[in-house]
N, C-alpha and C positions, 0 to 999 in steps of 0.2 A: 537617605539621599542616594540615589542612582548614580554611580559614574560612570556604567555601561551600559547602554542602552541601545537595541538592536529590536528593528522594528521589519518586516516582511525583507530582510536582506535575502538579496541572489548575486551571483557570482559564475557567469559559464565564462567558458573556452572556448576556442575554436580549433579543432581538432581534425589536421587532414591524415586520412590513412589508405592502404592501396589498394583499389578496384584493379586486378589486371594487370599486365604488365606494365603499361603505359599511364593509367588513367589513377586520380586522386579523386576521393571526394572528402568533402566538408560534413563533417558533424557539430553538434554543440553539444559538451559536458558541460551538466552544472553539475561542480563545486561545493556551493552553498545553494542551497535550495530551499527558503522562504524561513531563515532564522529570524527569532522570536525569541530575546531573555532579556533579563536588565544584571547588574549584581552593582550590590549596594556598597556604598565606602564603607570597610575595614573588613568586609569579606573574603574569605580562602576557599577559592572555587577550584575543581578538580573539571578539567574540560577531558575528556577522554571517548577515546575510540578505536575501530580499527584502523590500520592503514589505508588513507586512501578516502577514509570519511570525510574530511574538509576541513580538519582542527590547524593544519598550517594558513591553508587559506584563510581562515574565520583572524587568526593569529595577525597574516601579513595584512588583511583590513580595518581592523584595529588600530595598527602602527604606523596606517596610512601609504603602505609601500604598494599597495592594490588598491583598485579604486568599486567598490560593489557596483553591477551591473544594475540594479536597481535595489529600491528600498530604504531606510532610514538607519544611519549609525552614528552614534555621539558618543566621545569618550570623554569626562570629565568637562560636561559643554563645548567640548570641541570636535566638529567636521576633522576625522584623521586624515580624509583626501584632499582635503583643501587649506587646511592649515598646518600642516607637517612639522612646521620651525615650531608655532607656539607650541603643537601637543607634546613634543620632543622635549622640552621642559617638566613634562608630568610625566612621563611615562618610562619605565627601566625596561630593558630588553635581555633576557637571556637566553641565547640557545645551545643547546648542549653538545651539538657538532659544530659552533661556531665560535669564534672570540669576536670581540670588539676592542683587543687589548694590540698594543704594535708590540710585530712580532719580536722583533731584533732591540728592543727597547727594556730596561728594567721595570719591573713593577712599579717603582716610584712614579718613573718619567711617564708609564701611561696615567697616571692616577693624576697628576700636572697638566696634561693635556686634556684631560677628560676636565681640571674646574676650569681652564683657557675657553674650551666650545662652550661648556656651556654657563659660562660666566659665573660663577660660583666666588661670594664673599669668603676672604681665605680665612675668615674665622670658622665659618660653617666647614667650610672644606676642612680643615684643621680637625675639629671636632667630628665628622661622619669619619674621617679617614681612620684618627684614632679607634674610635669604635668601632670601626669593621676588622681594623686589622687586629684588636684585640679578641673579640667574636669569632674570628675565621682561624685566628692562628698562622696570622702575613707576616709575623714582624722579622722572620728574619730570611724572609723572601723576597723583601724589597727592592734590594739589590740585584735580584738576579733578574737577565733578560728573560723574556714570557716564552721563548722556544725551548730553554730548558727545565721550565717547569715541568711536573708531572701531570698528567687530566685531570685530577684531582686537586693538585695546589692552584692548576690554571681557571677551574671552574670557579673555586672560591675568590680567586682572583677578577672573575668576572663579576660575581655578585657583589663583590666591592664598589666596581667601577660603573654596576648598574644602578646602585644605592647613593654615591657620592650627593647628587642632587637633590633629595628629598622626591622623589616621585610618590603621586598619591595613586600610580598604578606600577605593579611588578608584575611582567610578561612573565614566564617561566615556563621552555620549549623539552622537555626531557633533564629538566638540569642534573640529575644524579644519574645519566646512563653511563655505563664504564668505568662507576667508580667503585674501589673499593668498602668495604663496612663499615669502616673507622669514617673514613672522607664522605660517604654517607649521612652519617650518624651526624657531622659535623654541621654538613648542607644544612639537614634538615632541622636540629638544633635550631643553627642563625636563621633559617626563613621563620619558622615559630614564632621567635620571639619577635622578626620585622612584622609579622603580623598583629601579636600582638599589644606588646608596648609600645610601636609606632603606629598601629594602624592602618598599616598600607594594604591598600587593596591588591591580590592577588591571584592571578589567574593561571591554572598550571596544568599544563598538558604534558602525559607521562604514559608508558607502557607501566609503571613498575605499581602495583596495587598498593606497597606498603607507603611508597609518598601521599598518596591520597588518607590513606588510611591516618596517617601520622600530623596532617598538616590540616584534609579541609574537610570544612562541617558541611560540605554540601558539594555533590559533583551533577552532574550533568554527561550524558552521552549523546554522542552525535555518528550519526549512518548517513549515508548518502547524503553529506549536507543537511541534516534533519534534527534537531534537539527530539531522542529517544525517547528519553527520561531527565528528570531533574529533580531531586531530592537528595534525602540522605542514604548514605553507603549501605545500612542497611536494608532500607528498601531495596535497592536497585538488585542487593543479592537476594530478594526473596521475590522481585518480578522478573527475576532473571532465573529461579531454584536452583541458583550455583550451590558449587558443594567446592568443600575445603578436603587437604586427604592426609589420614593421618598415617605416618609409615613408622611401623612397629618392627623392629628388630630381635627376635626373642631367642632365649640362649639356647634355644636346638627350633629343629622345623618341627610343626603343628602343623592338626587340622585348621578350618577357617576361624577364626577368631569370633564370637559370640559376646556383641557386649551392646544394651540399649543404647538407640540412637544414632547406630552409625550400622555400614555395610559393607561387608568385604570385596573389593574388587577385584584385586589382584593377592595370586601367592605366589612367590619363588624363594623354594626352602625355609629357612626360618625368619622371611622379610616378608610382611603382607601390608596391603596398603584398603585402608580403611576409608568411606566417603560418608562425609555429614555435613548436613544445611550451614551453609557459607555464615549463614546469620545467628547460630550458634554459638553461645561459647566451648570452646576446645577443654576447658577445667576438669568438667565431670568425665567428658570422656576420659580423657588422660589420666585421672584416678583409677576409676573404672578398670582401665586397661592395665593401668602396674597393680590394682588389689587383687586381678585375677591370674595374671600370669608375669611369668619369669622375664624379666627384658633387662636388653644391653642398651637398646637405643630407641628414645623417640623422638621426631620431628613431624612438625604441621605446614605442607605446603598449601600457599593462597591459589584460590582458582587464577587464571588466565584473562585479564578484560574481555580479550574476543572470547572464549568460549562462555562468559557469561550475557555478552550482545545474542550470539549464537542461540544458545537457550532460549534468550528473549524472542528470539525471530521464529526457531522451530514451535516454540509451545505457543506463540501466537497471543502471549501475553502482553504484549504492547501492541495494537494497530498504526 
């Protein structure tokens, strides 16, 4: 079953900028530009792009806060522009620069207010609250007001209060930007498991590689308002021929390093940094590399979203 479902949507602006000293003209940006996908209940989709692609806009017509200039959108059978109140019953919202939490108020008292709006039997509330705050690691943040949280205690804080109602849909705007490892690890943990021993369908839009990585079987890329691509992570890094980079620290400076399957791109003294197919496993190499020579330190950086869109566009692998 489909809960989302987006059928020729568009979405322009109107946009005046300056001819002259005196004079304005009208342009129209489209935003969304003739979106086409469904994703089905209990799905963890990765929505990702560069800045400026459409993924907030595609985000804010969903939630029904924008209204698409034409074309067809249903979220869980429901018109998000025309039904607002009922869909607002199905659907969690997080965004990562944003709370929905009051500011000057303790965690509890937003977590009270949030089953008041949206009428929530205090059994159920009882029982989601327990389990989030046992999940997130709230119990002894309850009391404190949401200003002096930290980003981190305040984000988990919001996926509480995005989960309290049971939604058979989870927005998800950058939820782990600024956060530390730990608080990380944590987020991403609790959304896992909302995915999958609840089921909730999941839609998650993020610069960071490794939330996709860790969270959805299936991403999707969007450019000028456009689905790029859409499959698995895999794919997308071999129509994109991103590459991963392995950076070798060895205990004096060498020549370039020689080892199948990868390629030296950079040296400075005894750090050189190595490039190999994104879609690779890192294992062999990393043997490879400690059986032949002397090293202090290894680490593997993930390519860049954009520089793998980018790929995608110069090599002309996607029309």
């Amino acid at each position: 079953m489909a809960l989302i479902e987006l059928e020729d949507v568009r979405r322009s602006f109107t946009v005046r900028t300056r001819a002259g000293r005196l004079r304005r003209v009208k342009r129209e940006v489209r935003a969304v530009d003739g979106l086409s996908f469904t994703v089905d209940a209990g799905e963890c989709v990765g929505y990702i792009g560069p800045n400026g692609a459409g993924k907030s806009t595609t985000i804010k017509m969903l939630t029904g806060i924008l209204v698409p200039s034409s074309g067809r959108l249903r979220v869980a059978g429901v018109d998000p522009a025309r039904e607002r109140t009922r869909l607002a019953q199905r659907i969690g919202v997080v965004f990562g620069q944003r709370t929905t939490l009051w500011w000057d108020l303790p965690l509890r008292d937003s977590y009270e207010l949030a089953r008041r709006i949206y009428r929530i039997p205090d059994a159920r509330h009882r029982a989601n609250l327990d389990r989030c705050v046992e999940l997130l690691d709230l119990g002894a943040l309850l009391d404190t007001p949401v200003r002096q949280l930290s980003l981190g205690q305040r984000m988990r804080g919001d996926l509480a209060a995005a989960l309290l109602h049971d939604p058979q849909v989870l927005y998800l705007d950058e939820p782990t930007i600024g956060l530390d490892v730990v608080s990380k690890a944590k987020v991403r943990e609790f959304l896992r498991e909302v995915n999958t021993d609840r089921g909730t369908t999941v839609l998650l839009t993020t610069h960071d590689l490794t939330d996709i990585e860790q969270l959805c079987g299936r991403v999707m890329v969007i450019d000028h308002g456009r689905v790029v691509y859409d499959g698995g992570l895999g794919g997308l890094h071999a129509a994109g021929e991103s590459e991963r980079t392995l950076v070798v620290d060895l205990a004096e400076p060498r020549p370039a390093i020689e080892v199948p399957g990868a390629r030296v791109v950079r040296v400075e003294g005894p750090r050189q940094w190595l490039a190999f197919p994104a879609q690779d496993s890192a294992a062999p190499l990393l043997a490879s590399v400690a059986a032949r020579y002397p090293l202090v330190d290894l680490s593997v950086r993930e390519p860049a979203i954009e520089d793998v869109i980018a790929r995608m566009y110069a090599e002309a692998v996607i029309g």
